[in-house]
N, C-alpha and C positions, 0 to 999 in steps of 0.2 A: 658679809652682807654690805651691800653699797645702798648707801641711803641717799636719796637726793633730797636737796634742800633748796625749794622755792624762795626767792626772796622778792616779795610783796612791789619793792619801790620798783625795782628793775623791771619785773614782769609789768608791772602798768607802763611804765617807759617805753619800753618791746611794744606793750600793747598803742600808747600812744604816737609812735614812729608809724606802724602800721598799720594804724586810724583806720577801720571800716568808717564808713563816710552814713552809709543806711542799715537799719536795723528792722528788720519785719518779726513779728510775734503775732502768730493765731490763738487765739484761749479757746478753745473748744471747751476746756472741761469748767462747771460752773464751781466747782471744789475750792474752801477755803485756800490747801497747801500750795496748790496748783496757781489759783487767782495771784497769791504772796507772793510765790515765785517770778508769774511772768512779771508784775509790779514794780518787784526788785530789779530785775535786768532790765525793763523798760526804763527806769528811772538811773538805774548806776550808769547806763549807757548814755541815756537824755545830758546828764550831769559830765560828761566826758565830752558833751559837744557833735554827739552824732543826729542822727535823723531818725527820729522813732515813728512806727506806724503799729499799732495795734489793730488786728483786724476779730471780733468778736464773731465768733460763729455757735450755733446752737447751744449745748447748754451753759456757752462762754457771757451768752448774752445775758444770763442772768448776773451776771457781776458788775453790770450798769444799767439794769432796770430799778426804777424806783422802786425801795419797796414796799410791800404792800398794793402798786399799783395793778389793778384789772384789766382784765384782756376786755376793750370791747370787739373782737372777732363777732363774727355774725351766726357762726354756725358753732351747736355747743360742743363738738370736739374740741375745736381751738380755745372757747372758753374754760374747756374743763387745763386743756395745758397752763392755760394763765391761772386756773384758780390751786393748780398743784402744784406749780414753779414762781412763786412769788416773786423770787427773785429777791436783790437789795444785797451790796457788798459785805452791808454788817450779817447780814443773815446768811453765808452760804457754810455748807454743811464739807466736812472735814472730808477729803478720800477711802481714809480708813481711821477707825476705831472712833465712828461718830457717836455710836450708842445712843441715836436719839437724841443728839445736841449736846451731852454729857462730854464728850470729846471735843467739841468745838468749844467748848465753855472753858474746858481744859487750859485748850491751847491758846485762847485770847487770856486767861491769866497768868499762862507762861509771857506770854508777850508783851503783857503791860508790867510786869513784874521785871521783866529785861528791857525796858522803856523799848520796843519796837513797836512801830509801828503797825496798825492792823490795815487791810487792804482799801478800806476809803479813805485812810489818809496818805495810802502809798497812791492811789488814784488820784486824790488832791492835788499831791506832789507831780504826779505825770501830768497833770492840766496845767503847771505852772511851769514846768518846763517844756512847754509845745509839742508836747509826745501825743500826736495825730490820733486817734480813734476813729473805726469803722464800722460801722454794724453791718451785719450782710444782711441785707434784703431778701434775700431768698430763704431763709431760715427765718426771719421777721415773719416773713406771709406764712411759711409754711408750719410754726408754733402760735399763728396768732398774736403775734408783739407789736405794734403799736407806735408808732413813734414817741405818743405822748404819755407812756411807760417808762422811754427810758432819760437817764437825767439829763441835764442838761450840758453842752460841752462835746457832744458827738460831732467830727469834722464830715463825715461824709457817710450817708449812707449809698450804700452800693455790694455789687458781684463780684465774684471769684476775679474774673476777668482787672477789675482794678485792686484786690490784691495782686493779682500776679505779675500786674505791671511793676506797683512798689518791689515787687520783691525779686524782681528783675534787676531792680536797680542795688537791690541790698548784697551785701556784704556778709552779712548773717542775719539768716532765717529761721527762726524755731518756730517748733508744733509744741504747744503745751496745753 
């Protein structure tokens, strides 16, 4: 059996030689693991000197609504989405084995117990390294979200269309 053996210093060197210059991430899913995830690559990439764009779409946008904040939509469908998607970074619920928050409660004490970070302060950290934020507007109107829902810190609200521009220009694109 032939074992390969990554080594860490090189492989970022490799990666630093052949520097993607833009980084595009869509969060579609409002999910704890998910949210951590893109936060992490948005941020180890920000921290590498690249061009980050997070583009938030549907249940992605609850991971930068304030939480607790209310939909004032007009019409009570869209109300009742605001009143059953809270939203708020600290509060989003695990992909699997949430049990009712019992699994999310879990895994922020695994996380604080391994000093990692939970997702608002990996969001923190993307705000302070210039990693661009989006909210799509067409998912805004069409759950009822609000501008003044979500925090503060959002570069651009906008459509598909100016993601796809960003991501046009990127280098690497994930769907998370």
């Amino acid at each position: 059996m032939i074992a390969t053996q990554i080594e860490p210093t090189a492989t970022l060197a490799q990666l630093q030689e052949s520097k993607p210059d833009r980084v595009t991430i869509v969060l579609l899913s409002g999910d704890l693991d998910k949210a951590m995830a893109a936060f992490i690559i948005a941020t180890g990439a920000a921290a590498m000197g690249m061009h980050v764009t997070m583009f938030f779409t549907f249940w992605g946008l609850n991971t930068i609504r304030r939480r607790g904040a209310t939909s004032s939509a007009k019409d009570w469908l869209r109300r009742m989405f605001g009143l059953l998607n809270r939203g708020g970074a600290d509060a989003l619920p695990l992909s699997r084995f949430h049990f009712g928050g019992l699994g999310t409660k879990m895994m922020q004490t695994v996380m604080r117990q391994n000093r990692m970070p939970g997702v608002p302060e990996l969001m923190q950290t993307a705000l302070e390294l210039d990693v661009r934020f989006i909210a799509c507007t067409t998912t805004m109107g069409l759950m009822g979200i609000t501008k003044d829902t979500l925090i503060d810190g959002i570069d651009q609200f906008a459509g598909v269309t100016t993601y796809l521009a960003e991501a046009k220009q990127g280098s690497v694109n994930l769907f998370i």
